[in-house]
NURO-167997 format. One record per residue: residue in one letter; residue number from 1; x negated, y, z negated of N, C-alpha, C in turn. Coordinates in steps of 0.001 Angstrom, whole numbers, plus 524288, in hexadecimal, padded with zeros to 5 digits. Layout:
<recs>
rec r: A; k: NUM; n_u: X; n_v: Y; n_w: Z; ca_u: X; ca_v: Y; ca_w: Z; c_u: X; c_v: Y; c_w: Z $
...
</recs>
This chain:
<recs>
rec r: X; k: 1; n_u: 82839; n_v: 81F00; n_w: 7EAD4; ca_u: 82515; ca_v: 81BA4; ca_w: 7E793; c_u: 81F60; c_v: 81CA9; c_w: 7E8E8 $
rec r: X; k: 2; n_u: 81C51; n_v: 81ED7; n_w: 7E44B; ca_u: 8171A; ca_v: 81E9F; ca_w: 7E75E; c_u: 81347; c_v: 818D7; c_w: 7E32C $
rec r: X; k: 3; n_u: 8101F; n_v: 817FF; n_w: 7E600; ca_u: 80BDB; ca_v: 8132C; ca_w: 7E483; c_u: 807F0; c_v: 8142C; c_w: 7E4BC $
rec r: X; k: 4; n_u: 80340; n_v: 81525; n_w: 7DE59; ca_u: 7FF3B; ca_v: 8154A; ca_w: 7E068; c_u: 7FB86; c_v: 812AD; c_w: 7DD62 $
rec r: X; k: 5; n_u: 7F63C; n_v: 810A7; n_w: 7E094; ca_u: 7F2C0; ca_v: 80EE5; ca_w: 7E036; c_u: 7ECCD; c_v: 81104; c_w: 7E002 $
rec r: X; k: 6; n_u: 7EA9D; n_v: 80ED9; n_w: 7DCCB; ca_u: 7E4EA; ca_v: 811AE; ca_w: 7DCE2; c_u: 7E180; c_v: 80D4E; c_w: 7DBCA $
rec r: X; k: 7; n_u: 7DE20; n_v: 80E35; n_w: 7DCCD; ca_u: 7D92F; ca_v: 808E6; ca_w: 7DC2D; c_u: 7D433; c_v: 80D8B; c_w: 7DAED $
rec r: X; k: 8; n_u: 7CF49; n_v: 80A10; n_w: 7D84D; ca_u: 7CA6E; ca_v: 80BC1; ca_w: 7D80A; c_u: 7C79D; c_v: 80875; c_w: 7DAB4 $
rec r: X; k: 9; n_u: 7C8FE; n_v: 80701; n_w: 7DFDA; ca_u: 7C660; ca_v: 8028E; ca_w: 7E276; c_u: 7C040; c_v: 805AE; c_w: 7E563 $
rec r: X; k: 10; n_u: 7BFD1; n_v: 8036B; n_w: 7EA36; ca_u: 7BC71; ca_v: 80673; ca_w: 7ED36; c_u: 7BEDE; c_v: 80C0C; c_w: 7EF3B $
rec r: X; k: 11; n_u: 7C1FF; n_v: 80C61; n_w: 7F008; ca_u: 7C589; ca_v: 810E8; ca_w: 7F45C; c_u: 7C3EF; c_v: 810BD; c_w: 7F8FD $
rec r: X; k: 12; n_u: 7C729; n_v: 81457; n_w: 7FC2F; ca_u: 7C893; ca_v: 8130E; ca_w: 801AF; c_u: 7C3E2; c_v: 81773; c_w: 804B6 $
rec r: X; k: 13; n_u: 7C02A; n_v: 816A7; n_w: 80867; ca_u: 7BC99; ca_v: 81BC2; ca_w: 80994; c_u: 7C089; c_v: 81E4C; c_w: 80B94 $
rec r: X; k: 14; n_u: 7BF00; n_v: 82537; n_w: 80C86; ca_u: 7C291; ca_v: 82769; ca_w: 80EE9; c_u: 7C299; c_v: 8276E; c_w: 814A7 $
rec r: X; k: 15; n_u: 7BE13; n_v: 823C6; n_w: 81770; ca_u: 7BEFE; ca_v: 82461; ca_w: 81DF2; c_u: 7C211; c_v: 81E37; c_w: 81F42 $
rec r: X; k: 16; n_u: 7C655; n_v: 81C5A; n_w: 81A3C; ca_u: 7C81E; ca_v: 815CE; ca_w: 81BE1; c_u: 7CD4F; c_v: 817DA; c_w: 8190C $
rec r: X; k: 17; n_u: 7CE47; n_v: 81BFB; n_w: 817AC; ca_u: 7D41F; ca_v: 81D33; ca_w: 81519; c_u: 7D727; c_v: 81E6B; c_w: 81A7A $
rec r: X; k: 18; n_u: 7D3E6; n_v: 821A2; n_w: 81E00; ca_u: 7D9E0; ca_v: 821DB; ca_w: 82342; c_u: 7DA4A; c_v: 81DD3; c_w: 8255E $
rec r: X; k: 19; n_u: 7D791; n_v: 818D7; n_w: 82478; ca_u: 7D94A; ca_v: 81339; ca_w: 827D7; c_u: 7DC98; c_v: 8107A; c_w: 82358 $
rec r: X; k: 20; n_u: 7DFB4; n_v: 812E1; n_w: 81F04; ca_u: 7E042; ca_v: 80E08; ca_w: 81BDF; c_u: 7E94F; c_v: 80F4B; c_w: 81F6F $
rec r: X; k: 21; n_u: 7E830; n_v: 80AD8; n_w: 81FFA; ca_u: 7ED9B; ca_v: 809EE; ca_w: 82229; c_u: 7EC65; c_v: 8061B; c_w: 8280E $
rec r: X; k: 22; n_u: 7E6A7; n_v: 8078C; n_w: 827EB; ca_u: 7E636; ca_v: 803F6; ca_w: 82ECC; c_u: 7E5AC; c_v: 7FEAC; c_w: 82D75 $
rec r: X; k: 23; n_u: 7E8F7; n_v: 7FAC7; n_w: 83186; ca_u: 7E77A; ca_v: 7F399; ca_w: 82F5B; c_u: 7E20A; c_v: 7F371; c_w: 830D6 $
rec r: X; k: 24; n_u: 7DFFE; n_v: 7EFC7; n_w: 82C23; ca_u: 7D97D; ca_v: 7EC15; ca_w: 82C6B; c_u: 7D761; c_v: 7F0D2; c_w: 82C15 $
rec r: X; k: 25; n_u: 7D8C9; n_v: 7F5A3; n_w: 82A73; ca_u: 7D588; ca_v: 7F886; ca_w: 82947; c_u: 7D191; c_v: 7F89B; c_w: 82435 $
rec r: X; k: 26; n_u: 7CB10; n_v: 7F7D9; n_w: 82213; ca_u: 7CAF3; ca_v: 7F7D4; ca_w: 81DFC; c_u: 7C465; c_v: 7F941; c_w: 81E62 $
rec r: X; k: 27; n_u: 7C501; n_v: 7FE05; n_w: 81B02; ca_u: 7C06F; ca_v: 8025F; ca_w: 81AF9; c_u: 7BB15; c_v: 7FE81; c_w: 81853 $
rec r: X; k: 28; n_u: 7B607; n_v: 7FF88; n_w: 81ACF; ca_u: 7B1C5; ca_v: 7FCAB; ca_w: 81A42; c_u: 7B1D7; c_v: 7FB9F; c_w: 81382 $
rec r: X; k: 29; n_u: 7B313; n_v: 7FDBA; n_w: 81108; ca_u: 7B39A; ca_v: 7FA91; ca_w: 80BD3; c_u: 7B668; c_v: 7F7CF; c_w: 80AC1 $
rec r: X; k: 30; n_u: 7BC08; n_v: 7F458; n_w: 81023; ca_u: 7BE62; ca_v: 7F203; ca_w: 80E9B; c_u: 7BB21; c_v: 7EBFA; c_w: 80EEE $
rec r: X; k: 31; n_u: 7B5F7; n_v: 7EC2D; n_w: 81007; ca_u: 7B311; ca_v: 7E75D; ca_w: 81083; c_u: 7B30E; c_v: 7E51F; c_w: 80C21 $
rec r: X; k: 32; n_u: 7B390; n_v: 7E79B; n_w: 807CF; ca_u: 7B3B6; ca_v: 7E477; ca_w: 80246; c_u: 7B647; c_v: 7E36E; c_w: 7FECE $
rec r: X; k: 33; n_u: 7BB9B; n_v: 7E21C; n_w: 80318; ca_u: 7C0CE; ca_v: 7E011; ca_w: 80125; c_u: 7C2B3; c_v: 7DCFF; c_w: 8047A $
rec r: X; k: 34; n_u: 7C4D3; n_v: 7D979; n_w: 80479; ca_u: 7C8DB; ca_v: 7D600; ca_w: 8071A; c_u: 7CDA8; c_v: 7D8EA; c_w: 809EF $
rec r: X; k: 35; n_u: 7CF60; n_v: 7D8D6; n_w: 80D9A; ca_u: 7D421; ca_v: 7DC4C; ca_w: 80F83; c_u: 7D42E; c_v: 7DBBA; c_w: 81479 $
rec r: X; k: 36; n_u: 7D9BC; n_v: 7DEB5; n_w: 817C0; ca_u: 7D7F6; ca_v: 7DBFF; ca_w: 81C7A; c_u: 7DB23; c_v: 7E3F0; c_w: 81E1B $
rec r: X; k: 37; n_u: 7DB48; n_v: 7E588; n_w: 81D2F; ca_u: 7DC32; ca_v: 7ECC1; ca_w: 81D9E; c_u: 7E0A5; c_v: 7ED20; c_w: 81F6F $
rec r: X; k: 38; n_u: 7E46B; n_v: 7E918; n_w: 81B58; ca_u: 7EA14; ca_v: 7EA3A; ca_w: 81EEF; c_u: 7EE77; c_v: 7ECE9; c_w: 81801 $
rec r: X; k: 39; n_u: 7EB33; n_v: 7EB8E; n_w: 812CB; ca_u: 7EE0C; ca_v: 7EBE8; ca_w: 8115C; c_u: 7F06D; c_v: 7F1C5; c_w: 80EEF $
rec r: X; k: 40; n_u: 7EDDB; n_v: 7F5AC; n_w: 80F8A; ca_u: 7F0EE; ca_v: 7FAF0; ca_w: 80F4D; c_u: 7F4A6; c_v: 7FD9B; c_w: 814A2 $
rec r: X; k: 41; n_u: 7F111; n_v: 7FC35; n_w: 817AC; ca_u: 7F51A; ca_v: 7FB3C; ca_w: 81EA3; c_u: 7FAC4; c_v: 7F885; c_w: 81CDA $
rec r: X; k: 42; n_u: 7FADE; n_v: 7F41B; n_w: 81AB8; ca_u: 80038; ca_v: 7F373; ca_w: 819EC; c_u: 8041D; c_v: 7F620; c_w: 81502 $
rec r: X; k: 43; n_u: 800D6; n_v: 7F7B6; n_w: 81281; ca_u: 80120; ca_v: 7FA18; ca_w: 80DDC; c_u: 8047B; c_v: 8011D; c_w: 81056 $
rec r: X; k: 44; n_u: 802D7; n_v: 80171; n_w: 8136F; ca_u: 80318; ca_v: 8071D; ca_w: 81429; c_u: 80879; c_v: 80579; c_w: 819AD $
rec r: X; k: 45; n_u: 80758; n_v: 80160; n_w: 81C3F; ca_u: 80DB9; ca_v: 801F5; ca_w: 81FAC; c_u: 81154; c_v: 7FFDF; c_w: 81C5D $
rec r: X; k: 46; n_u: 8117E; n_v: 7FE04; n_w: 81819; ca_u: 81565; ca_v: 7FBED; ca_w: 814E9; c_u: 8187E; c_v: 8011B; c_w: 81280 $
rec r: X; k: 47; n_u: 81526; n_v: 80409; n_w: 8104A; ca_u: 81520; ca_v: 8085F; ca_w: 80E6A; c_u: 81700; c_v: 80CA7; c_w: 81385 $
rec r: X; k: 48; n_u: 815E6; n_v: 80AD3; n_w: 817D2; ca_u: 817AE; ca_v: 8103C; ca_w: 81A76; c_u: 81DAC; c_v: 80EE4; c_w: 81BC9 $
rec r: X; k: 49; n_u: 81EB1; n_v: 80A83; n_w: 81E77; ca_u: 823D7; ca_v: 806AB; ca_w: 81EFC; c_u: 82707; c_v: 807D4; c_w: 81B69 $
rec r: X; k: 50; n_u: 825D7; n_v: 808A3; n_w: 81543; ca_u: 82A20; ca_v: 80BC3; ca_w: 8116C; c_u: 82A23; c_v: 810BB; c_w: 8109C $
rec r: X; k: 51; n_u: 82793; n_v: 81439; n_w: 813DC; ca_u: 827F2; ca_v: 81914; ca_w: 8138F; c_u: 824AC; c_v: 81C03; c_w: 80F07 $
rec r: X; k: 52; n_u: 82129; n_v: 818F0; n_w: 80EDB; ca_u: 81D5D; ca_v: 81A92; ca_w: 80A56; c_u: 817CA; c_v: 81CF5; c_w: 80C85 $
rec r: X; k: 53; n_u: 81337; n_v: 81E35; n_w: 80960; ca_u: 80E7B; ca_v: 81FEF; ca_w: 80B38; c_u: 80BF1; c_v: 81EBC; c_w: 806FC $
rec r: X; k: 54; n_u: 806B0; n_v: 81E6D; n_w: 80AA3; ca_u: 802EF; ca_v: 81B9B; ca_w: 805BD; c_u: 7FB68; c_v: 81E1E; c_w: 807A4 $
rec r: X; k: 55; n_u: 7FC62; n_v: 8218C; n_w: 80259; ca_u: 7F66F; ca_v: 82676; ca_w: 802D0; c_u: 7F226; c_v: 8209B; c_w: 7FFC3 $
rec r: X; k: 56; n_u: 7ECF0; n_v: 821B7; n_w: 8022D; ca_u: 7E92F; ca_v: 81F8B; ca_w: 7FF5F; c_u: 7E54A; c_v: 82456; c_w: 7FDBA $
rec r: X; k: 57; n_u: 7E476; n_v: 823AE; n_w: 7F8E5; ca_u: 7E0B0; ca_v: 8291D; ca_w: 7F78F; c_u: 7DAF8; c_v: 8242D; c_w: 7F61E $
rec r: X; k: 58; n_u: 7D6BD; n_v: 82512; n_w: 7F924; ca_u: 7D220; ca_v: 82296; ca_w: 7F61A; c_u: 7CD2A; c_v: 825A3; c_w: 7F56B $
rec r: X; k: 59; n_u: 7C84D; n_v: 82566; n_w: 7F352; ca_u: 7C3DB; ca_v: 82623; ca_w: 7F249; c_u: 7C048; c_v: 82167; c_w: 7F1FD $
rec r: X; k: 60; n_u: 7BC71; n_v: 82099; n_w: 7F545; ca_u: 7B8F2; ca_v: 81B5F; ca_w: 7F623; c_u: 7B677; c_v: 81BF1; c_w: 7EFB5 $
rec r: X; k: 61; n_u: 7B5EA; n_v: 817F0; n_w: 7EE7F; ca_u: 7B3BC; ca_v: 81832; ca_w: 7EA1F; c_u: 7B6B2; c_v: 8181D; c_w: 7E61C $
rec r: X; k: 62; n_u: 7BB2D; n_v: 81A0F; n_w: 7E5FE; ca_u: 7BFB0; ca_v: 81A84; ca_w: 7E14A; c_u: 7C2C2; c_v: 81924; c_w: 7DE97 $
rec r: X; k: 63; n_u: 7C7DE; n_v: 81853; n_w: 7E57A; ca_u: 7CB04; ca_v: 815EA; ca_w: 7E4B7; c_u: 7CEE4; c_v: 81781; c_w: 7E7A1 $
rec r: X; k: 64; n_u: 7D331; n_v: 81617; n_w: 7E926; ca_u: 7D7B8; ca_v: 815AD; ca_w: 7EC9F; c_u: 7DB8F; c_v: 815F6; c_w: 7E9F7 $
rec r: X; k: 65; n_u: 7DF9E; n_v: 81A6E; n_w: 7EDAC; ca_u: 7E53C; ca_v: 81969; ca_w: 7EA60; c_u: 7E858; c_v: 81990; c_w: 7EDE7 $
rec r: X; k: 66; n_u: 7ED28; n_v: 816F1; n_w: 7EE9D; ca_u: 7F06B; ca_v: 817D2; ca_w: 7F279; c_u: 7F5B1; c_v: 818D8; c_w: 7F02E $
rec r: X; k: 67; n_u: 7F901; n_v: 81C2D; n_w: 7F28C; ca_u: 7FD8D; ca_v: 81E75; ca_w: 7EFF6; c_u: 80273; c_v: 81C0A; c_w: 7F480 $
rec r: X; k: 68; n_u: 805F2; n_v: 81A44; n_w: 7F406; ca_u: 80B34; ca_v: 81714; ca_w: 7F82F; c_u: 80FCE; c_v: 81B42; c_w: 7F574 $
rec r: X; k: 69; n_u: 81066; n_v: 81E36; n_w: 7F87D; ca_u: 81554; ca_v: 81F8B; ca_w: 7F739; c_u: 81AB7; c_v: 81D1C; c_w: 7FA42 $
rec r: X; k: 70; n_u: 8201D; n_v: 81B77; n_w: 7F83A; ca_u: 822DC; ca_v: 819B0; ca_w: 7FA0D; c_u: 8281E; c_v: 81CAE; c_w: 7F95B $
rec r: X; k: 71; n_u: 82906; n_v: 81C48; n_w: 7FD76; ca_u: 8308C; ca_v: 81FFD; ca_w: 7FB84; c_u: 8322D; c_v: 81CF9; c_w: 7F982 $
rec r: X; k: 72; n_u: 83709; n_v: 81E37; n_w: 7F63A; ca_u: 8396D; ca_v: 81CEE; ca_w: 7F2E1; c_u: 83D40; c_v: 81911; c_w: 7F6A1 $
rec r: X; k: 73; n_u: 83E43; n_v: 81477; n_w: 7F615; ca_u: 8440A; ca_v: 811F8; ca_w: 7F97D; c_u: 8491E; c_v: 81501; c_w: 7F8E9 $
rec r: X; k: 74; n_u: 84A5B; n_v: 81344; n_w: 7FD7F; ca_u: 851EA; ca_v: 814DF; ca_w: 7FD99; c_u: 85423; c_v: 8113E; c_w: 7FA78 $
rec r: X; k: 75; n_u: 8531F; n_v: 80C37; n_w: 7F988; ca_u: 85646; ca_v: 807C7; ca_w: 7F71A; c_u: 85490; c_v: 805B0; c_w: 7F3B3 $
rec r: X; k: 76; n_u: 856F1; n_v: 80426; n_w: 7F1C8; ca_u: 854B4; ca_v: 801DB; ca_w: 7EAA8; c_u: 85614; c_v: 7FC32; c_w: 7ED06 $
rec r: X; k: 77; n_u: 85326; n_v: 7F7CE; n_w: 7E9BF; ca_u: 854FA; ca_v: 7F248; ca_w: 7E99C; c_u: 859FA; c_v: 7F2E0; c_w: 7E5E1 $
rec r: X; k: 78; n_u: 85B19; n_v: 7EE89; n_w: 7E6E5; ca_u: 86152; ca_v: 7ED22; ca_w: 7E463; c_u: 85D9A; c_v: 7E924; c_w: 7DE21 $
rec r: X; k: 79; n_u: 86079; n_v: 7E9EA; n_w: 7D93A; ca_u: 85F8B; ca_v: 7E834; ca_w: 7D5A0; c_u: 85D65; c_v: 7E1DF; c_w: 7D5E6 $
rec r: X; k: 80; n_u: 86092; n_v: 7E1B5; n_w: 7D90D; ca_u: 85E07; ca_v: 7DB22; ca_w: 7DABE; c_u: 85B34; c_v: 7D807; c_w: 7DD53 $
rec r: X; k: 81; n_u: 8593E; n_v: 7DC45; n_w: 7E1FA; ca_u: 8551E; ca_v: 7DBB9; ca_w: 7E4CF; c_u: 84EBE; c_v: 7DE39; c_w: 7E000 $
rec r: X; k: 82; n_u: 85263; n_v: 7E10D; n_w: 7DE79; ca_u: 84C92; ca_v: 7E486; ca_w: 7DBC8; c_u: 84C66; c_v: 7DF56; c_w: 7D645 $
rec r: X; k: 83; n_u: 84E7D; n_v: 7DD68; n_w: 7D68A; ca_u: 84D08; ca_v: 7D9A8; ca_w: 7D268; c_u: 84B44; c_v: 7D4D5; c_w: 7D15E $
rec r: X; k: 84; n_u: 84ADC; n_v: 7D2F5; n_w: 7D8E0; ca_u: 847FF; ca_v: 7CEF0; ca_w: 7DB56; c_u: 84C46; c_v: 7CB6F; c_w: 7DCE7 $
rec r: X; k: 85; n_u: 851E4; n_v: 7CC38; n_w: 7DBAA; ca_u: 855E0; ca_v: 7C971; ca_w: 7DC5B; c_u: 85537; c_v: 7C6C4; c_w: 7E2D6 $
rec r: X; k: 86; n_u: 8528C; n_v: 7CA42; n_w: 7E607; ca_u: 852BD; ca_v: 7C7C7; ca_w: 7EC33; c_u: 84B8D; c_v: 7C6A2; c_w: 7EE8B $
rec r: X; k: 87; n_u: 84C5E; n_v: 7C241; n_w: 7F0E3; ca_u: 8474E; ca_v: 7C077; ca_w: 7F1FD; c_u: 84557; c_v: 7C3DE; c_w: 7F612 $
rec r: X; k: 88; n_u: 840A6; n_v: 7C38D; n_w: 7F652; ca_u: 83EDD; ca_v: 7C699; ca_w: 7FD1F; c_u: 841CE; c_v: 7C62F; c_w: 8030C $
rec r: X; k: 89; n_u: 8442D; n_v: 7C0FB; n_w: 801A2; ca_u: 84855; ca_v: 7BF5D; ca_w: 80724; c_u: 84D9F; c_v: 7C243; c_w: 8054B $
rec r: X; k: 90; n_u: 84F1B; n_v: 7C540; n_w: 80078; ca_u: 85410; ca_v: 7C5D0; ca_w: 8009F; c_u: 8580D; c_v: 7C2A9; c_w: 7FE73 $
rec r: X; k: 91; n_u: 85566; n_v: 7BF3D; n_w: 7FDD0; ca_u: 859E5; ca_v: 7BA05; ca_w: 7FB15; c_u: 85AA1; c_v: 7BBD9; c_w: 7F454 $
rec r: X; k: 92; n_u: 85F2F; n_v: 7BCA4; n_w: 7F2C8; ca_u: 8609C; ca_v: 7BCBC; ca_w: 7ECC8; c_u: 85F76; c_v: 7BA17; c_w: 7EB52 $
rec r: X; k: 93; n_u: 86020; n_v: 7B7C1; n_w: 7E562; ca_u: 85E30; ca_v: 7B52E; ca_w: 7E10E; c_u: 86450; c_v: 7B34A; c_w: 7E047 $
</recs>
């Protein structure tokens, strides 16, 4: 499965792209946003935990894109889970 994203925001400089995965990490232009530099850090062990990878391509000034690729699962949901039939605890309907 791949996922991708692009923005025309500010973009990422290129001397703050090898820190993006470190916690509270957030490059001197992150002063003019709210954030606390955890949320691609979790973004990227979530993503590694399923055996996935996740490239950021940016240009300051441009825009940012990030690509998540994910393997494909071994297991499919069952018709009834995939259909909301079971709550987050597991309990049927």
């Amino acid at each position: 499965v791949i996922i991708e994203h692009t923005d025309t925001g500010w973009g990422i400089p290129e001397k703050d792209l090898q820190h993006i995965g470190e916690r509270f990490y957030r490059g001197k232009h992150g002063e003019r946003t709210k954030g606390t530099g955890l949320g691609l850090t979790l973004c990227k062990e979530i993503i590694n935990l399923h055996g996935g990878t996740m490239q950021i391509n940016s240009k300051f000034g441009v825009g940012t894109s990030i690509i998540i690729t994910l393997p494909k699962g071994r297991y499919e949901l069952s018709e009834h889970i995939a259909s909301g039939g079971v709550d987050a605890k597991g309990n049927g309907d």
